[in-house]
N, C-alpha and C positions, 0 to 999 in steps of 0.2 A: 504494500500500500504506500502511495506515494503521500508526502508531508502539503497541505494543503493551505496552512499557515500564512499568514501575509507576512508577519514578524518571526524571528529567531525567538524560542520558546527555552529554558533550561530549568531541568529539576532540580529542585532542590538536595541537595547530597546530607544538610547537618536541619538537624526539627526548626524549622523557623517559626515558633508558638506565632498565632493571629487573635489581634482583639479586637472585638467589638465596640468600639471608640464611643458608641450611644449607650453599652450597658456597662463597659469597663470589664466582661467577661473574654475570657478565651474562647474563643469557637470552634478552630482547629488549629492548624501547620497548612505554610505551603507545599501542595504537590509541586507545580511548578510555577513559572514565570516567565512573563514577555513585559515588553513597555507598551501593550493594549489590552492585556489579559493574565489573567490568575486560574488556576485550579487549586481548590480548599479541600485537603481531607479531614473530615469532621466528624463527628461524633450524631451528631443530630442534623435530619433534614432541615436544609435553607430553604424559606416562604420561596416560592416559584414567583419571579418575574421582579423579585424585590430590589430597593434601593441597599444597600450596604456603608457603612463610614466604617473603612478596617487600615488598624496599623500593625506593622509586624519591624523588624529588623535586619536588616541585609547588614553583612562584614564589605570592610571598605578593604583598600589595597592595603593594609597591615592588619585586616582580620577582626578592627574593630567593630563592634556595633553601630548601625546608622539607623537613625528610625524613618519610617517612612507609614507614608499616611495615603490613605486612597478612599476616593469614593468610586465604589463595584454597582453594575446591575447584572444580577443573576439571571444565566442564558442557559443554563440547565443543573439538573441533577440528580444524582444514580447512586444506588447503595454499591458501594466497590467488593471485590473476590474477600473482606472481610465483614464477617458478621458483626451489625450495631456500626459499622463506616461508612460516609457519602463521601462520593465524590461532587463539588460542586463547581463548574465551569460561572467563571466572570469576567463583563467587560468592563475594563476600567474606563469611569468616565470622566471624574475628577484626578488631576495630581499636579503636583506644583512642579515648577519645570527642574529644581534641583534635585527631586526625587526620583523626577522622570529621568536627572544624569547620574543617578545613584544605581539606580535599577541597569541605564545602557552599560554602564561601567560594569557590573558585575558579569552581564550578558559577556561582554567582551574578555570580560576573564577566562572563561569559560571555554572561547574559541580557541585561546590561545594557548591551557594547559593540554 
């Protein structure tokens, strides 16, 4: 199956916890990452079609913690090959353009290990 993607996507390799910025809870971790889109593994089904405000943290080029902050609308989601796990696909629609070079920056790490 060929990749259909408009954007370079990367999974996440170490748990990057996601929170819920409106309730201050954990939701899940990212599966993966693009600078248009997110996939959440999560614990509990996300509302179908909903708004989202989620921050999580990406390591910068010495590994440190960056926080990043996003607003997602949920474009699907699927319980995964684990029982009581979703998977949930989102399009980013809000982000601030230093986050957006936070996020390309790690993308391009990635290319290049």
């Amino acid at each position: 199956m060929s990749e259909t993607r408009r954007n370079k996507r990367r999974k996440a390799e170490d748990a990057l916890p996601v929170v819920d910025t409106m309730t201050g809870q954990q939701i899940g971790r990212v599966g993966d990452l693009s600078v248009d889109g997110m996939m959440l593994i999560a614990e509990n089904r996300m509302r179908d079609n909903a708004l989202y405000q989620l921050s999580f943290h990406l390591p910068d080029t010495r590994g440190l913690p960056v926080p990043i902050e996003i607003g997602v609308h949920e474009q699907w989601t699927a319980p995964s090959s684990l029982p009581g796990q979703f998977w949930t696909g989102f399009r980013i629609i809000d982000i601030a353009p230093r986050d957006l070079d936070v996020i390309d920056g790690w993308l391009e790490r990635e290319a290049r290990d």
